[in-house]
Backbone as a ProteinNet text record, in pm:
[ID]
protein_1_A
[PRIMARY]
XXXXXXXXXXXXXXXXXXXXXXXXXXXXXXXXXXXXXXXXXXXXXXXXXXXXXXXXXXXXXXXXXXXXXXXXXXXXXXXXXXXXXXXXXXXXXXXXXXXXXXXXXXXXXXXXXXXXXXXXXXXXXXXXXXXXXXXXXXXXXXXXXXXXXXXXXXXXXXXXXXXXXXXXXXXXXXXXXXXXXXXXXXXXXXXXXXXXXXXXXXXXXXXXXXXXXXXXXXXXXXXXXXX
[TERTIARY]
9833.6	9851.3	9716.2	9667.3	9552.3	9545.7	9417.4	9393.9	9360.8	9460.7	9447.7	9292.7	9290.2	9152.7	9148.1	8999.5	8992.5	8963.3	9049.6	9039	8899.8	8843	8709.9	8678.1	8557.2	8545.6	8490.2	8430.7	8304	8226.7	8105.6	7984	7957.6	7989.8	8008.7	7881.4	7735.1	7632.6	7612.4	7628.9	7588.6	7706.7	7843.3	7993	7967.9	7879.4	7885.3	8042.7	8137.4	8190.1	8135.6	8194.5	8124.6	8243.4	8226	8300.9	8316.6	8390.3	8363.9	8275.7	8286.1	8161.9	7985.2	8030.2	7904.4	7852.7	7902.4	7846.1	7737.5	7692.4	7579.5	7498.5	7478.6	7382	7363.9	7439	7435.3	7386.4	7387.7	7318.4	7190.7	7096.2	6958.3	6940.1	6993.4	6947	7002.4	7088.2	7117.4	7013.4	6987.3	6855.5	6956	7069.1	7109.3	7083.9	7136.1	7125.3	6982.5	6910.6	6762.4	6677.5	6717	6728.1	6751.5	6880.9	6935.6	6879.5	6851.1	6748.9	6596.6	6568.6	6390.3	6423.9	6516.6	6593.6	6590.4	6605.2	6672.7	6521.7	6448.8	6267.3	6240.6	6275.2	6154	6239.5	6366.6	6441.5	6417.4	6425.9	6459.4	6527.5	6609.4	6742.9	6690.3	6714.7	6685.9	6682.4	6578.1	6570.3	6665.1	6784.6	6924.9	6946	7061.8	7117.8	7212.8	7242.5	7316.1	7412.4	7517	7627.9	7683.5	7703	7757.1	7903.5	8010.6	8128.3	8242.5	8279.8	8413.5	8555.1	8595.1	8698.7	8860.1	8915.8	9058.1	9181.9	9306.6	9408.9	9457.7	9520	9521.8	9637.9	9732.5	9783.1	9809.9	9725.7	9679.1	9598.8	9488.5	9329.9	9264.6	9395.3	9346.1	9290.5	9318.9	9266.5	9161.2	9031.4	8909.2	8796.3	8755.7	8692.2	8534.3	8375.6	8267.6	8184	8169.8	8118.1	7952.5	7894.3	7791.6	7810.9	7806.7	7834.7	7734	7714.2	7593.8	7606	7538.7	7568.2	7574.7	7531.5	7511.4	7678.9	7745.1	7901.8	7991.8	8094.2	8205.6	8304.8	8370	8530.9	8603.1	8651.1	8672.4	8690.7	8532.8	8488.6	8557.9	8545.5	8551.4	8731.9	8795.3	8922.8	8977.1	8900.5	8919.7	8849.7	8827.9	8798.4	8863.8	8910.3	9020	9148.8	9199.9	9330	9335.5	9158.2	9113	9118.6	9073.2	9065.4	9198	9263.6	9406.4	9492.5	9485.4	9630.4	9709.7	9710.3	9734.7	9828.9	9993.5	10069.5	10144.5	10146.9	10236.4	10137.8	10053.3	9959.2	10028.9	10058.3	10094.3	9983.1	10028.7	9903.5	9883.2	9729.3	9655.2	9549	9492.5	9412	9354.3	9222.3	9115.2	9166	9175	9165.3	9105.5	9093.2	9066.8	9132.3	9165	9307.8	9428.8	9461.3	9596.7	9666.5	9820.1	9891.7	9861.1	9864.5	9832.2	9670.4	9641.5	9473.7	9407.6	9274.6	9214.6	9148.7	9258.2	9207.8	9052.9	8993.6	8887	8887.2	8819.3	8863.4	8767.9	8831.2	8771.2	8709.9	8672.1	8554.7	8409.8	8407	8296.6	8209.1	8114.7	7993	7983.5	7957.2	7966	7821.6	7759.5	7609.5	7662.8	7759.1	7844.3	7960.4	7996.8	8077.8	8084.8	7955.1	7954.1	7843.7	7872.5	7796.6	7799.9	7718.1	7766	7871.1	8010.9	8076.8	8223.2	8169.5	8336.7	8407.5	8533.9	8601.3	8736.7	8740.4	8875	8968.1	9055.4	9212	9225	9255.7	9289.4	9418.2	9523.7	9641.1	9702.1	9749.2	9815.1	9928	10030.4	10149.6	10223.8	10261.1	10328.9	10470	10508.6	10668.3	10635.1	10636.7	10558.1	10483.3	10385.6	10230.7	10174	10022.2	9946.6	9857.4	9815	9719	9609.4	9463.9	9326.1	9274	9213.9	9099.6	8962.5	8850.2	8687.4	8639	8550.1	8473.4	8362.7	8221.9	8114.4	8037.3	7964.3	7915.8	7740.2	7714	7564.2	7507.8	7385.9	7339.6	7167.3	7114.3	7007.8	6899	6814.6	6707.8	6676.1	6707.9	6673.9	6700	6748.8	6829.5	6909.6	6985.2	7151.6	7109.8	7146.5	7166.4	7270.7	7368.2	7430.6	7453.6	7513.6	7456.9	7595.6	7708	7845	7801.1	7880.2	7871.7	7910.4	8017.9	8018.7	8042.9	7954.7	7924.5	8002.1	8031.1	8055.3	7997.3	8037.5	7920.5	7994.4	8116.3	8212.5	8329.2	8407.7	8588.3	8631.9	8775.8	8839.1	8886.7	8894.8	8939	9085.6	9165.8	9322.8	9368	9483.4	9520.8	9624.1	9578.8	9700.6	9884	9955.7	10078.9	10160.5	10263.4	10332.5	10493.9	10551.4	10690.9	10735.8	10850.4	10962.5	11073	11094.9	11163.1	11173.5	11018.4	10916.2	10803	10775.9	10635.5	10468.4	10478	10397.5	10321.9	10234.9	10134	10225.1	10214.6	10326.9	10217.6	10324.2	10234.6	10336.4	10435.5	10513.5	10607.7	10634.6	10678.4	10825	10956.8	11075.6	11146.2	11092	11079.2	11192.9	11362.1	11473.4	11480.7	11397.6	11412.9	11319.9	11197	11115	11203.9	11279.8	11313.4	11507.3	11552.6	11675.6	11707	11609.7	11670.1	11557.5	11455.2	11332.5	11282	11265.9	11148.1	11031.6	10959.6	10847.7	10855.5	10898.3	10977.4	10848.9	10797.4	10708	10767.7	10754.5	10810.2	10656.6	10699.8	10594.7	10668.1	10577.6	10621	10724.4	10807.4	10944.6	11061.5	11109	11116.1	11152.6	11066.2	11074.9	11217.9	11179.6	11259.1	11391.9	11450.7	11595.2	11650.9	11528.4	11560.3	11687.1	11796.5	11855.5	11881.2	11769.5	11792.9	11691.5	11750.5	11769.9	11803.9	11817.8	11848.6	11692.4	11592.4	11493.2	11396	11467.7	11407.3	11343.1	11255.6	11254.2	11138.2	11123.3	10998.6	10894.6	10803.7	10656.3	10570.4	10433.3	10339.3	10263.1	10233.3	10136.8	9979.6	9935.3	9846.1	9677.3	9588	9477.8	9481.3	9608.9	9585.2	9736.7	9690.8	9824.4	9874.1	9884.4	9977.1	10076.2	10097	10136	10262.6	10419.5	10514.1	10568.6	10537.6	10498.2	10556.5	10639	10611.5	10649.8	10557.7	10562.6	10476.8	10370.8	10261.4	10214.7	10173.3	10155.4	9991.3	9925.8	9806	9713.6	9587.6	9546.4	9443.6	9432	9384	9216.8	9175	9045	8904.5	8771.9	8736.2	8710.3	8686.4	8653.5	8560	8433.6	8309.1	8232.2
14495.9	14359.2	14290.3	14249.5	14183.4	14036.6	14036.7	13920.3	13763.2	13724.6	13556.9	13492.3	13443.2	13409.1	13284.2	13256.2	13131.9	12988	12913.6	12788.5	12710	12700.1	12606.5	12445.9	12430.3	12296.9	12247.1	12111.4	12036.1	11948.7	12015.7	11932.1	11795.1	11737.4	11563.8	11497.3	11620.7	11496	11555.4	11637.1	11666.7	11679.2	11718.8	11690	11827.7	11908.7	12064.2	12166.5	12258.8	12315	12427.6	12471.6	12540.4	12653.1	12763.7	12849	12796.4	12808.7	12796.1	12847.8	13012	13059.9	13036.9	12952.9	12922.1	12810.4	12726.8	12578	12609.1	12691.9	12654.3	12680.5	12780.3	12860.3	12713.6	12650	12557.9	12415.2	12414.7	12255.6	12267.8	12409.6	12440.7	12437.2	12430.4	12437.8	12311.8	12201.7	12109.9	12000.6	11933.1	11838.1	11723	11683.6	11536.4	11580.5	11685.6	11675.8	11698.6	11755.8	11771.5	11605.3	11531.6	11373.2	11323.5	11340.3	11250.7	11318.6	11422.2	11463	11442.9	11422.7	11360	11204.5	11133.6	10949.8	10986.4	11063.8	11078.2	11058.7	11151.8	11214.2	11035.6	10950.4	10825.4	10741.7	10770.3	10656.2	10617.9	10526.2	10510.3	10573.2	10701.2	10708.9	10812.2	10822.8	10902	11108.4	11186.4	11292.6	11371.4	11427.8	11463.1	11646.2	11676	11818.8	11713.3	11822.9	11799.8	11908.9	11945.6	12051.1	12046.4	12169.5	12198.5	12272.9	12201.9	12258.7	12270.3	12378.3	12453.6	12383	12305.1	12242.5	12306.3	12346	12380.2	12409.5	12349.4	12370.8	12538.8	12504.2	12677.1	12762.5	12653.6	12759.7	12769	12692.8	12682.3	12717	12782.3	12746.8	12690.4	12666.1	12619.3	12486.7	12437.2	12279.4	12292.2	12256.2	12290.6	12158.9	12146.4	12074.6	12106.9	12111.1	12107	11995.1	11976.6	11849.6	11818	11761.5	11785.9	11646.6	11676.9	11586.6	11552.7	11454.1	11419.4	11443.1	11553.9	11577.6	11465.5	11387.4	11241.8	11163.2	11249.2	11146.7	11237.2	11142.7	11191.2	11226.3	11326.2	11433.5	11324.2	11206.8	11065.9	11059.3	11043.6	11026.2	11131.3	11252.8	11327.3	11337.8	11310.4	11290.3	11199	11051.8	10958.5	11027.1	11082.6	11089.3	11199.9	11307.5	11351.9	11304.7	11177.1	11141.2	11072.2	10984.4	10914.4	10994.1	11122.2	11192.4	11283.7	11345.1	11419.3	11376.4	11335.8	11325.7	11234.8	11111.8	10992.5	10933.8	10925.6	10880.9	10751.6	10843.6	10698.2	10700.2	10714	10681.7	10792.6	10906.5	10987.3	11034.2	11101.3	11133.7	11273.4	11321	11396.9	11484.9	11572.8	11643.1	11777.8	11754.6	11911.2	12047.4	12114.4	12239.1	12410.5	12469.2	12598.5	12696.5	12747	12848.5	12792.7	12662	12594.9	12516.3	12562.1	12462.4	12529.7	12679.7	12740.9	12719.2	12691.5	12720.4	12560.6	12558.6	12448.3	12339.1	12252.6	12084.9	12081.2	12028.9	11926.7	11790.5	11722.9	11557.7	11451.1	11403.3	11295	11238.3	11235.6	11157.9	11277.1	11357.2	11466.3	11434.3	11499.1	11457.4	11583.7	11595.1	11711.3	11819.7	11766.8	11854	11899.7	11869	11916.4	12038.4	12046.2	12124.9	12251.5	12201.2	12257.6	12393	12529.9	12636.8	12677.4	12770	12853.3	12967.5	12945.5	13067.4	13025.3	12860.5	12795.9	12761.9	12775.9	12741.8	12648.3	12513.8	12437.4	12406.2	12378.3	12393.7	12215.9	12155.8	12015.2	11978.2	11895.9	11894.6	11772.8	11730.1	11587.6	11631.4	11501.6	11470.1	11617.3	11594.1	11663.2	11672.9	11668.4	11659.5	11725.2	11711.8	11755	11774.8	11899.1	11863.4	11981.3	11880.8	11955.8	12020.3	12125.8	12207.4	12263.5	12190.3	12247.3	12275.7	12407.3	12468	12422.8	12428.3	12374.4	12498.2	12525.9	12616.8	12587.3	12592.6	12547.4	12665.4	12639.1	12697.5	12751.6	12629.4	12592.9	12497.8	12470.5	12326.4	12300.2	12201.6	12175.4	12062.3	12066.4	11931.5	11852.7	11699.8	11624.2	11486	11464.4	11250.8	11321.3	11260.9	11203.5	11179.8	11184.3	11142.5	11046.4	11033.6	10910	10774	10688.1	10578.9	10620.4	10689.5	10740.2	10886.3	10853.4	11011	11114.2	11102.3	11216.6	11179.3	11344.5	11302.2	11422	11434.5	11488.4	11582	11737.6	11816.9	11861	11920.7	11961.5	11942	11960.6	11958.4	12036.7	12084.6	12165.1	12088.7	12152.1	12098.5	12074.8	11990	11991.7	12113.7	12162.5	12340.2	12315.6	12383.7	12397.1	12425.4	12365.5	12366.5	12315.6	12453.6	12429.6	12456.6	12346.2	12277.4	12410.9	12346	12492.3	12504.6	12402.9	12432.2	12443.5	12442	12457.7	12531.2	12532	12610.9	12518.8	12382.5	12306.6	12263.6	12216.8	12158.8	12037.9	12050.8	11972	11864.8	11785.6	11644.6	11529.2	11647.9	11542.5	11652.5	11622	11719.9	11676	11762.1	11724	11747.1	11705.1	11752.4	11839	11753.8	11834.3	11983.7	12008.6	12116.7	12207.9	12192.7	12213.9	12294.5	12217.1	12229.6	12269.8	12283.2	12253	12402.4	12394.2	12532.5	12618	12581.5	12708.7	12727	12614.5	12645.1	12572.9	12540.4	12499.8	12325.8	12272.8	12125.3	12090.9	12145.1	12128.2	12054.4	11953.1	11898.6	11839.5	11846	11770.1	11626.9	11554	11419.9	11399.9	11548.4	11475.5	11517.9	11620	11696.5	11579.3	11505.7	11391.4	11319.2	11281.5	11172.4	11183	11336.9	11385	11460.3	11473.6	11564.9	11444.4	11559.7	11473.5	11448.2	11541.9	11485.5	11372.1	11299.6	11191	11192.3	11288.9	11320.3	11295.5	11340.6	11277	11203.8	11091.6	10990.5	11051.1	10927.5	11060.9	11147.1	11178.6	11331.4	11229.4	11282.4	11166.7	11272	11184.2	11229.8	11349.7	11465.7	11542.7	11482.2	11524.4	11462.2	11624.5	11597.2	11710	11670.1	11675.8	11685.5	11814.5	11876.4	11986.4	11911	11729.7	11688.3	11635.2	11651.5	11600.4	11658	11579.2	11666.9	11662.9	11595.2	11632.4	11470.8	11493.8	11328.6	11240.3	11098.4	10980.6	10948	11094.9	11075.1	11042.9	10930.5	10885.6	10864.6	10964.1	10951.5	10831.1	10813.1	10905.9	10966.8	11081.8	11119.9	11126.2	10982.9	10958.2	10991.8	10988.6	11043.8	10872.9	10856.9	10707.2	10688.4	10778.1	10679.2	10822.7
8890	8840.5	8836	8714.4	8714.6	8820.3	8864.2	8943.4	8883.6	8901.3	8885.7	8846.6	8708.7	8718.8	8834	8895.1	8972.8	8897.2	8926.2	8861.5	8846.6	8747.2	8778	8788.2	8790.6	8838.5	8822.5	8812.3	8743.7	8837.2	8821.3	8919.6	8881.6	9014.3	9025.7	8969	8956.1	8894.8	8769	8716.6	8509.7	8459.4	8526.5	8505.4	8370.5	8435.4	8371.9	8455.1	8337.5	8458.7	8486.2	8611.9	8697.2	8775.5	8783	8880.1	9032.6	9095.5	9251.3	9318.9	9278.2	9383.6	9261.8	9174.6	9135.3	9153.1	9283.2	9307.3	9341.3	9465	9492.9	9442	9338.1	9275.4	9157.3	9109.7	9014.1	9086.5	9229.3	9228.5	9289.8	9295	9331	9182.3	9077.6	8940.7	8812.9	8873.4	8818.7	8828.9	8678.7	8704.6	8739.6	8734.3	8822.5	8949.9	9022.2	9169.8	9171.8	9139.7	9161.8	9200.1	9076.7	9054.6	9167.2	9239	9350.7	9460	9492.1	9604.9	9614.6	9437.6	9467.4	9482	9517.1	9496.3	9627.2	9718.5	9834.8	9924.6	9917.9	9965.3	9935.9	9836	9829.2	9924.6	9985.4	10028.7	10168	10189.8	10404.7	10466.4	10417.9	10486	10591.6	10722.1	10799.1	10745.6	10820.7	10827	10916.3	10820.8	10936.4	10857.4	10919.8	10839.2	10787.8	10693.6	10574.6	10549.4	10559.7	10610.5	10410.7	10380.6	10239.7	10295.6	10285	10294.2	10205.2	10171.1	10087.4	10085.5	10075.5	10097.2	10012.2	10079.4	10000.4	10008.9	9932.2	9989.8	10063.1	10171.5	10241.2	10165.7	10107.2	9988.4	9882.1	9834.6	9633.2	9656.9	9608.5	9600.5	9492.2	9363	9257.8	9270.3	9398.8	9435.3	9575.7	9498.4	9577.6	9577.3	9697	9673.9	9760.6	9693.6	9752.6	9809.5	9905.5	9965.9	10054.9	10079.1	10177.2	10289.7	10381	10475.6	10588.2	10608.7	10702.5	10827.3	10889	11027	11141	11126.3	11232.5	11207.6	11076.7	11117.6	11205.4	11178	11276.3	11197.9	11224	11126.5	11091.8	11170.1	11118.1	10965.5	10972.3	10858.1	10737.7	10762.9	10633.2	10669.6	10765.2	10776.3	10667.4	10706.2	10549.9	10432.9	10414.7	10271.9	10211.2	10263.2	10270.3	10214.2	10280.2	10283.3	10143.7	10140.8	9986.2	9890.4	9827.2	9736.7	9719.2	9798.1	9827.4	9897.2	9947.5	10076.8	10093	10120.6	10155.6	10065	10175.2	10073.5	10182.3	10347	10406	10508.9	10543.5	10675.4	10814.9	10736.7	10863.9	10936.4	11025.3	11134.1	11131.2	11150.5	11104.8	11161.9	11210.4	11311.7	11187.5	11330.7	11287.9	11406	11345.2	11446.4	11398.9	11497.6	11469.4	11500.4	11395.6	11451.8	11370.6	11319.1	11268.7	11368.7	11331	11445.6	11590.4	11618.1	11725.4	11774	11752.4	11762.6	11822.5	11844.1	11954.3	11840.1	11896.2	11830.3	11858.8	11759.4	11742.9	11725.4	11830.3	11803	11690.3	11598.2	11495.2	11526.7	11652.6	11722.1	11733.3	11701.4	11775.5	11599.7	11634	11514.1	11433.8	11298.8	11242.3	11317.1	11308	11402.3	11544.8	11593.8	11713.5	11700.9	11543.8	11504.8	11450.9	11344.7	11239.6	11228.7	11193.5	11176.5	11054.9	10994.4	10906.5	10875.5	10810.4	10866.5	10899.7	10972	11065	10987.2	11011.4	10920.8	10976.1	10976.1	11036.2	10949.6	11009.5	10933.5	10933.9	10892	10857.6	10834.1	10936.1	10909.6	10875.6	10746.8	10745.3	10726.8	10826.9	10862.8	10884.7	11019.4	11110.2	11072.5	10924	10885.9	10799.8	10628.8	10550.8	10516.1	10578.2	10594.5	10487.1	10493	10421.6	10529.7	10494.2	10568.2	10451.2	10530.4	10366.4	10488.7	10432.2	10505.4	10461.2	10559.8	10566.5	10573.9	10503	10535.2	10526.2	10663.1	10636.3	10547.9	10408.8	10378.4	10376.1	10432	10432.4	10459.1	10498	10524	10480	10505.3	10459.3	10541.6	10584.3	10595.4	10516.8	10535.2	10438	10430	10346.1	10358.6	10234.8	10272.4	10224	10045	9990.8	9823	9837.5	9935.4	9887.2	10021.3	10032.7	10139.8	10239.5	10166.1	10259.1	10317.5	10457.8	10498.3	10430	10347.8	10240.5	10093.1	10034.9	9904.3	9835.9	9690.4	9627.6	9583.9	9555.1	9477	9364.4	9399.7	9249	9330.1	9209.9	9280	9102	9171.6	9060.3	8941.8	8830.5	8732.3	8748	8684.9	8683.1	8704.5	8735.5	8727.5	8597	8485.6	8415.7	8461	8384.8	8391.6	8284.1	8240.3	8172.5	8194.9	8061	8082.4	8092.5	8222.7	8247.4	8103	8057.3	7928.1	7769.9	7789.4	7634	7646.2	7796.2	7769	7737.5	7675.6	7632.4	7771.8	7747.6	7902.8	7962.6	8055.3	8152.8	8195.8	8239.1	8305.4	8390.2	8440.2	8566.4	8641.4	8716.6	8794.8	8843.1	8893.3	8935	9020.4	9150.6	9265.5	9294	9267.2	9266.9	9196.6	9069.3	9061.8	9144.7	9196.3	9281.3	9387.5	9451.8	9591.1	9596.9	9503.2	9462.7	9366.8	9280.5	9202.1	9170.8	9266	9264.6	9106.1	9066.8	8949.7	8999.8	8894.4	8889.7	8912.2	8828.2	8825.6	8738.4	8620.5	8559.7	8454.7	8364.8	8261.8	8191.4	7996	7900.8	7903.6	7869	7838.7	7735.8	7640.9	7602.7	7672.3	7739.4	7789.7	7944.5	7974.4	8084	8058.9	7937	7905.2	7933.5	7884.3	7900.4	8015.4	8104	8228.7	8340.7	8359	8474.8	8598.8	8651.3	8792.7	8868.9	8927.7	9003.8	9152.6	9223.4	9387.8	9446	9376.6	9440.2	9382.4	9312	9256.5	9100.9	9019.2	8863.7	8903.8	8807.2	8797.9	8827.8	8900.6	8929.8	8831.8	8766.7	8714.6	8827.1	8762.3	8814.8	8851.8	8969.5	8986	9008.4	9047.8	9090.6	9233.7	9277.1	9477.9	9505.7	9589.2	9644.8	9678.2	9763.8	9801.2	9655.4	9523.3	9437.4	9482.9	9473.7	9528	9676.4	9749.3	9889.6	9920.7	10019.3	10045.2	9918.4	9972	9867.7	9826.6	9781.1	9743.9	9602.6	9585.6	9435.6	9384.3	9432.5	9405.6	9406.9	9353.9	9253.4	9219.5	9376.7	9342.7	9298.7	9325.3	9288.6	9398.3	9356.4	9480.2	9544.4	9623.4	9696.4	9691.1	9646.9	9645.5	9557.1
[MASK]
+++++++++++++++++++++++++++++++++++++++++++++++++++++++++++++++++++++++++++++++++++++++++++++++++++++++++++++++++++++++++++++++++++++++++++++++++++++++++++++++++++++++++++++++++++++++++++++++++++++++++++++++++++++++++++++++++++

């Protein structure tokens, strides 16, 4: 069985796309990030590490996200931004660990330069009912100042994942949870296709969103990054 191509993704400063395992090779060679790291060398901002981490749902991977994070913050931090860009639908509660649900908490209080290696990889859990679980993987890090004034910045994230209507086939763009969870399809629907669908047990079809939590909960995106 041929292997699934990997979904790609577009780098947050030339908004070129890009493979996953071709981020890093693409932002030692992108002239925006080049730009925001010689912006960075003229700025005040302190001389810190700078942690490059893999971000992704643990069971899609079509939803990925690359980040660099300032070692001087706290998991806190990339906890919110997290919940800002994917997650966040009722303010459930949320933890780092290694290992998953079995495995040894890390507290949102500890500093990424306290955490973080090349290699580690933590499991990230929102809401303890319907939860999401994205894996971290540190991929790399760097000496330097920050390119942006937040502890974390953007480097790429995945493109939408295609999806098409369970009953035409056409590109989908809302989803139906009841059939989801109810009769094991996809719950993929096109915008005509919406109009006539009838189930209603769990409220109508919500728009598809670019977060694994789309579906999940009362999560209504959107999805945006926060800064």
């Amino acid at each position: 069985m041929p292997r699934r191509p990997e979904n790609p993704g577009t780098c947050a400063y030339c908004g070129e796309i890009i493979t996953k395992r071709g981020v890093r090779k693409h932002m030692q060679i992108c002239p925006k990030r080049q730009e925001a790291l010689a912006s960075a060398v003229a700025s005040n901002r302190p001389l810190e590490t700078l942690w490059h981490l893999r971000v992704q749902d643990a069971c899609d991977k079509d939803f990925w996200l690359d980040l660099e994070m300032v070692g001087s913050a706290s998991l806190e931090k990339l906890d919110r931004y997290l919940r800002a860009i994917w997650l966040e639908c009722c303010g459930h509660l949320s933890k780092f660990t290694i290992g998953g649900w079995s495995g040894m908490d890390v507290g949102k209080a500890r500093k990424a330069d306290s955490v973080f290696d090349p290699g580690l990889v933590l499991r990230h859990l929102y809401d303890f009912g319907t939860t999401s679980e994205t894996d971290i993987k540190v991929i790399d890090f760097r000496q330097g100042q920050a390119t942006s004034k937040y502890p974390v910045a953007l480097l790429a994230r995945n493109q939408m994942p295609e999806a098409v209507c369970q009953e035409c086939g056409k590109p989908a763009t809302w989803i139906c949870i009841e059939c989801l969870y109810e009769e094991d399809k996809t719950g993929h629907l096109c915008d005509e296709h919406v109009e006539v669908h009838p189930h209603d047990n769990y409220g109508e079809p919500a728009p598809l969103y670019n977060s694994p939590r789309t579906g999940m909960c009362g999560y209504e995106g959107p999805a945006e990054p926060p800064y």
